[in-house]
N, C-alpha and C positions, 0 to 999 in steps of 0.2 A: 345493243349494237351488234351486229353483223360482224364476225371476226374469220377474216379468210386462212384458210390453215396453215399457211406459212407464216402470216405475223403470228397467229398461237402460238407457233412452234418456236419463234424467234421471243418471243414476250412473256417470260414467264410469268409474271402477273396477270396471264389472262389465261395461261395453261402450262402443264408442266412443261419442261423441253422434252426432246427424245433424248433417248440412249443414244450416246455416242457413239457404240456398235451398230446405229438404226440408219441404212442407207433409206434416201427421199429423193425421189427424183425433182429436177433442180433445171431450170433453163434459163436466160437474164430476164427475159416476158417475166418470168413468175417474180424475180426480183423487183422490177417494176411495179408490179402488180402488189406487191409488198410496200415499196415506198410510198406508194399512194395510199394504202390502209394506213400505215402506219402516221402521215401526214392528217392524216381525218381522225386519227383518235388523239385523245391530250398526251404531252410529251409526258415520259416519263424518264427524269433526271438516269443516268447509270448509277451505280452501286458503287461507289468508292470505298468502301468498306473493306478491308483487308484480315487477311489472318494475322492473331494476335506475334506469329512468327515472322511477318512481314512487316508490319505497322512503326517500327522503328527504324526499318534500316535506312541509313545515310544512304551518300553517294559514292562512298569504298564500297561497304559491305554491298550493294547492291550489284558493282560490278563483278563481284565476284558470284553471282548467279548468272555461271557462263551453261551457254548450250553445246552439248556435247557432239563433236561434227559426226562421229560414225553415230550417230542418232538422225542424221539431216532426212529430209522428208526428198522421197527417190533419189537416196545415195547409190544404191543400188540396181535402178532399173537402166539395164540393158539399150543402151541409145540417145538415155534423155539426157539433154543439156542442161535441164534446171534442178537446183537443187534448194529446201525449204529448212529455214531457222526459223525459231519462235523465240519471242525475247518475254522472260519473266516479269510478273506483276511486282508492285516494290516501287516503293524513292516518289518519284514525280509521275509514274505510271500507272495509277489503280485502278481506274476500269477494267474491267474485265470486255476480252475483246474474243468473240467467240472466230474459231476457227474452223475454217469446210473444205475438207477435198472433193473433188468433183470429175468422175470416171466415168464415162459411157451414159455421163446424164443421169448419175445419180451421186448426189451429194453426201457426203456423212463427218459428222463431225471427229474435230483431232481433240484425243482425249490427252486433257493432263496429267503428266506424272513426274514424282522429283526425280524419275531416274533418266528424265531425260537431259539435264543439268546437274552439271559438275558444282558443288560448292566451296571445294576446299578453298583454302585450309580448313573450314568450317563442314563440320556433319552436316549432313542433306534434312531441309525439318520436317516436320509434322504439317503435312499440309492435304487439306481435302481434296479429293477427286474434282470436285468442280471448281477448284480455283484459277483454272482458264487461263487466259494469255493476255500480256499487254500488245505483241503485235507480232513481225514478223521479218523476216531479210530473205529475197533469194539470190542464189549463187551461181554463177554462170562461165564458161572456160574465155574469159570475157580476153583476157590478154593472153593464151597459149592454151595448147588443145591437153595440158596436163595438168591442170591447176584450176578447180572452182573458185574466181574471185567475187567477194562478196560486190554484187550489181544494183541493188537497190534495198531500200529500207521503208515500210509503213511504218511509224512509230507515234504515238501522243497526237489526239485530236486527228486531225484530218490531215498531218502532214507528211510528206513522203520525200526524200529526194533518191538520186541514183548519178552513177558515175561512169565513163563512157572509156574506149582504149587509152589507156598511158594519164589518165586522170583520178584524181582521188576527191571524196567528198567536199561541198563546198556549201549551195543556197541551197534551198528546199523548194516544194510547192506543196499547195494545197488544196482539197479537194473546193473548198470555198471561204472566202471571204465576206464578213459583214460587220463592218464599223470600223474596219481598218483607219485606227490615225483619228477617228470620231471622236468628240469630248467626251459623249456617254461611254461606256462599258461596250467592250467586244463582245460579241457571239462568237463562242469557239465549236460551230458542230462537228461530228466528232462521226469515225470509221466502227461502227459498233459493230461490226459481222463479215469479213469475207470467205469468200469461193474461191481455191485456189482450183485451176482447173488443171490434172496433168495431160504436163506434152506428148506428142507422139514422140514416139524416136524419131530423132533427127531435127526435129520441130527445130526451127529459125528464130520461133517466137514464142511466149506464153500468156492464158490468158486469168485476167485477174478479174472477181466482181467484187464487189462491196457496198457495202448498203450504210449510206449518211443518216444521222438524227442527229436534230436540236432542237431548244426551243420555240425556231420561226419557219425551220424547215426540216423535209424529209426530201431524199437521193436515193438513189441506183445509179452505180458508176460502175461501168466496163473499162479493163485498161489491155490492152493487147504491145505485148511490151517484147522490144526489138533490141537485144544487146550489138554494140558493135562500135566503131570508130565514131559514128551519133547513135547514141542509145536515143532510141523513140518508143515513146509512150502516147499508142494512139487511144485518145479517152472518149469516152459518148458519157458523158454527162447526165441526167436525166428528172431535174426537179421540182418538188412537189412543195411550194410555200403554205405553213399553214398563216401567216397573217400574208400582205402585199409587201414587197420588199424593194425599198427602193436605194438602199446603199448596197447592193448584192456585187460582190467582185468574183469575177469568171473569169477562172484560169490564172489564181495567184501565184506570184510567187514574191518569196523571203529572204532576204539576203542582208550583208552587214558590208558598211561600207566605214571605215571609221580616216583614213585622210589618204591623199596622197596630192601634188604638186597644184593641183588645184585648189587643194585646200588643206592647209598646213597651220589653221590660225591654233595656238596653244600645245603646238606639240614637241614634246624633248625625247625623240625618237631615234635612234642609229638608223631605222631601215627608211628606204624612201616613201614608200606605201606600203597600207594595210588597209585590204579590203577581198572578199569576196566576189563582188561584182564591181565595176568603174562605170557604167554608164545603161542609161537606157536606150535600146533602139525600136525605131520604129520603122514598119513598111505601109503606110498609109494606104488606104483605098484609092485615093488618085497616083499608087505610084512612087512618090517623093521617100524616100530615106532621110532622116533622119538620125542623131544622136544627141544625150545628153549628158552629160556628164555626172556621176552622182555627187552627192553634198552631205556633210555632216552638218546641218542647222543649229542654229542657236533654240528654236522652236521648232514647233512640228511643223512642217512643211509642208503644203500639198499641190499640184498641178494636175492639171487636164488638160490629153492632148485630146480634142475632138476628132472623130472620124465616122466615115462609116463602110461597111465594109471593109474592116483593114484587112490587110494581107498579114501580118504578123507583128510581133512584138517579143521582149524579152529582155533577162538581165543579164547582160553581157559580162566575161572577163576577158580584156584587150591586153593586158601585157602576159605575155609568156616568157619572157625570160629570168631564170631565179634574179638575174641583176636590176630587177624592176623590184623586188622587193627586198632581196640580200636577207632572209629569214628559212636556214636549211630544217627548221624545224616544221614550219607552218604547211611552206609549201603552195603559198596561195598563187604560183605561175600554172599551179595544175588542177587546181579549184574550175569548174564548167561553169560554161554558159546555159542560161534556159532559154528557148526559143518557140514560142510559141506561135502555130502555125492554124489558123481555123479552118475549118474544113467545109464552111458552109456560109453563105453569108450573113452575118450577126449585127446586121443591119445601123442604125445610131447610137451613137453612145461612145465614149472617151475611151484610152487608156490613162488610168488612172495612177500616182507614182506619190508614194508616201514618202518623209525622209522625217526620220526621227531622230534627237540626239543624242548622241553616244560619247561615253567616254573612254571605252575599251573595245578592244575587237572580239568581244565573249557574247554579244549579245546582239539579233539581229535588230537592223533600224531600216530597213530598206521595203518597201512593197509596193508590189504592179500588178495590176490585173486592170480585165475590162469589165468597164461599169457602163450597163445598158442606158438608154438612153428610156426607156419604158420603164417602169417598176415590174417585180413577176409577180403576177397576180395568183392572190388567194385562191387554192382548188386546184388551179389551173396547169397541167404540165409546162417544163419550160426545157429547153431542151439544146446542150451545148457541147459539139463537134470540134475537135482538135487535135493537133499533132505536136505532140511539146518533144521538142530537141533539146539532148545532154550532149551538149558539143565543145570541142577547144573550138571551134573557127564556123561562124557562119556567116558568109560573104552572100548577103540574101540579091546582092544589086553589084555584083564584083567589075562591072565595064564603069563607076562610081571609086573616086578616092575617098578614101574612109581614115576618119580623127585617130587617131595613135598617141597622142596626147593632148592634154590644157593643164597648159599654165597659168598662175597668175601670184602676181607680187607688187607691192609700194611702184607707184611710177617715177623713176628717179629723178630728185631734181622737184617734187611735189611732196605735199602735206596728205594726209589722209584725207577723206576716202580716195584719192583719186588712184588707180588700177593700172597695170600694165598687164592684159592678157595676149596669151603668145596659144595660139591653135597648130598641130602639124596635123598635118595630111599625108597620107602614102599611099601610094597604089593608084589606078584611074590613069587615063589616057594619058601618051609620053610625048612628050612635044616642047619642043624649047622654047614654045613664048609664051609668056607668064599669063595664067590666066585673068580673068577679071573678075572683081570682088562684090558681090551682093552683101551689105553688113548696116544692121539696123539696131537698134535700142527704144523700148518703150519707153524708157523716162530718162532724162538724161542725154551725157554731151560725148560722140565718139570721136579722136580725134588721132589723125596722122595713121591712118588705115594703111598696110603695107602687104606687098604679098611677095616672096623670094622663093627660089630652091633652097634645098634641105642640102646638107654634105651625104646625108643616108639614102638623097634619093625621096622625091614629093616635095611640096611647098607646107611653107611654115607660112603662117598669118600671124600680124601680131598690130595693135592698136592701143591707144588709151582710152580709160574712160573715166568722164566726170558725172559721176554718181547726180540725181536732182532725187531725193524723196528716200524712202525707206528700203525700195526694192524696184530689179527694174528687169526687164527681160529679154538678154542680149538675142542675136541672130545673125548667120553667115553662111554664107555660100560660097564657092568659086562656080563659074561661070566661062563659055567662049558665045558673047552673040544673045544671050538668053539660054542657050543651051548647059544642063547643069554638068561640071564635070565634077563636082562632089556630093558627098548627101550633104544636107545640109545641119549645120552645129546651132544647137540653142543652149543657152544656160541660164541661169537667174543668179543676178544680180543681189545680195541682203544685205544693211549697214549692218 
């Protein structure tokens, strides 16, 4: 077999690596060029294998292999706005994750050393020069021109998230999904290599490559990444399946939703919610806004909104005030939104919205991505364009009143199941006469449909419903004429 010299170089089971002193010249073409080799030869699992000095450590001692900041990667250069951390192999991280700078177009690798990590209270150990990286974080003077705050993190498998002005970490994304929420076993492929490219002085932005491997597939992902009040991450995608893949999710993301007013069955909780994200939104290809709310299920859940062409999608956090969660610890009014934005049109095929069951808020249950409506064929390039927003607020349809709450409780005066759901709206056209109500249910009975002003300002909707069957899938609008003055709210229904 034909082996091009950068998968050699990247594969050492087919040739040594270079000296990490050994600059190579480096362009994303070549990484391409890479993922497709690397897709046409049999996978090869990574090396989880660790030094006998690593192989034990918990989840203390592992934190305590911090990286030392006057160590950060262009702490020092003259202009530039970004700065590079490496996070140590250990605990739940043991691939080794090889690391590239990349200068004037030519790449070289970041050599490991313990001196670049502080261990105390613990001695620094015995570990080889080639014990490499599990990932990486850069730093940015994201809230004030005197202070690097940490802006984003690559860490385990494919997953990354990043935080935007006056916001702190919250859901994640990932470079891909396959089986998300499926009965079989997930495919987790995984960030085996990036290109850290430095910025010019002054640079606004930085660019990032990376090269995906697993099992069913090989990647090359570019990320050109834009700190600010929306940090954006503009991605080019680039994949090479080595079987056909027909549950493939583009452009996920992860998140933890565990209750809030909408859904409160079994919980003995002080705060009012707790959650990550509260709802999904959509901007469909015809236009229509949409929200949903998210659910903590009794089973695994799954929906598909069909479209094509959407205009965007994402996992929203709508309340911003601590008094929406009353938790000074968590913090989850400052947790972002992801918004993902395509940049080309991505033709048939769903966003797709996982909900799994959770019993605490340590573990995520929530995932969206778009699932093509094709399978990506074997050999064949597949190639996916986007602009994913780290935002507090995106009002993608703001001349539209947009949901700020759902509620729902026993309908009083009634026996179970039957529902009393309460929807508010704020914002969207001002005008004193009560708009008109579009409100549907697939199964089952709605009844005494109402629409009022708010005391805060917008209409509250509020209805009953009589459950018929297992599950059922509500729907509303406000309206004048046919005209929509809201996006419109769907939710589902489950006994």
């Amino acid at each position: 077999m034909a082996v091009s010299p950068l998968l050699a170089t990247w594969w050492p089971a087919l040739s040594a690596a270079a000296s990490d002193a050994t600059p190579e010249a480096f362009d994303f073409e070549q990484l391409v060029q890479l993922a497709r080799d690397t897709a046409a030869a049999p996978f090869r699992a990574p090396d989880t294998t660790l030094p006998a000095a690593l192989a034990g450590a918990d989840y203390d001692q592992y934190r305590d292999f911090r990286y030392r900041g006057d160590q950060a990667l262009w702490r020092d250069a003259d202009g530039v706005d970004f700065q590079a951390q490496f996070f140590h192999r250990g605990f739940l991280f043991k691939p080794r994750v090889d690391i590239h700078v990349v200068e004037a177009g030519q790449a070289r690798a970041v050599a490991f050393s313990t001196a670049l990590f502080d261990y105390s209270p613990n001695p620094a150990p015995d570990l080889p020069a080639d014990t490499g990286f599990a990932g990486f974080r850069l730093h940015a003077p994201l809230n004030g021109r005197t202070y690097f705050d940490e802006l984003c993190v690559f860490l385990g498998a494919s997953y990354f998230r990043a935080v935007a002005r006056g916001l702190t970490y919250g859901l994640s994304a990932r470079g891909l999904a396959l089986g998300s929420g499926d009965p079989g076993p997930e495919e987790f492929p995984a960030f085996r290599s990036f290109w850290l490219h430095r910025p010019a002085p002054g640079a606004a932005a930085i660019t990032v490559d990376a090269l995906l491997d697993g099992p069913s597939v090989s990647g090359a992902f570019r990320f050109e990444i834009t700190p600010g009040d929306d940090t954006v991450f503009d991605v080019d995608a680039r994949l090479f399946p080595r079987v056909d893949l027909h549950n493939a999710g583009i452009a996920p993301l992860t998140s933890m939703f565990h209750f809030d007013a909408s859904d409160r069955v079994g919980i003995d909780d002080y705060r009012p919610a707790v959650h990550d994200s509260d709802g999904l939104g959509l901007w469909t290809g015809t236009g229509e806004q949409v929200w949903r709310p998210l659910h903590n299920p009794g089973a695994v859940q799954h929906s598909g909104f069909q479209d094509r062409a959407p205009k965007a999608f994402g996992l929203m956090q709508r309340k911003r005030s601590f008094s929406d969660f009353q938790d000074a610890e968590a913090g989850y009014e400052k947790r972002p939104s992801a918004w993902v934005e395509p940049l080309d049109d991505w033709g048939a095929g769903e966003v797709h919205l996982v909900e799994i069951p959770t019993a605490d808020e340590y573990h995520d249950n929530i995932v969206a991505f778009w699932r093509p409506a094709a399978a990506l064929v074997t050999g064949r390039e597949s190639r996916w364009r986007y602009r994913l927003h780290w935002t507090a607020s995106k009002r993608w349809n703001p001349e539209l009143a947009h949901v700020v709450a759902t509620r729902v409780g026993a309908r009083p005066g009634s026996g179970a199941p039957a529902r009393l759901w309460v929807v508010d709206f704020e914002g969207g056209p001002t005008s004193a006469e009560t708009p008109q109500l579009d409100i549907a249910a697939s199964r089952g009975r709605i009844d005494n449909p109402v629409v009022h002003t708010r005391a805060e300002g917008g209409w509250r909707v509020g209805f009953e419903f009589a459950p018929d069957g297992a599950s059922s899938e509500l729907r509303l609008r406000l309206h004048r004429d046919g005209a929509p003055l809201s996006e419109t709210w769907t939710a589902r229904w489950s006994a």
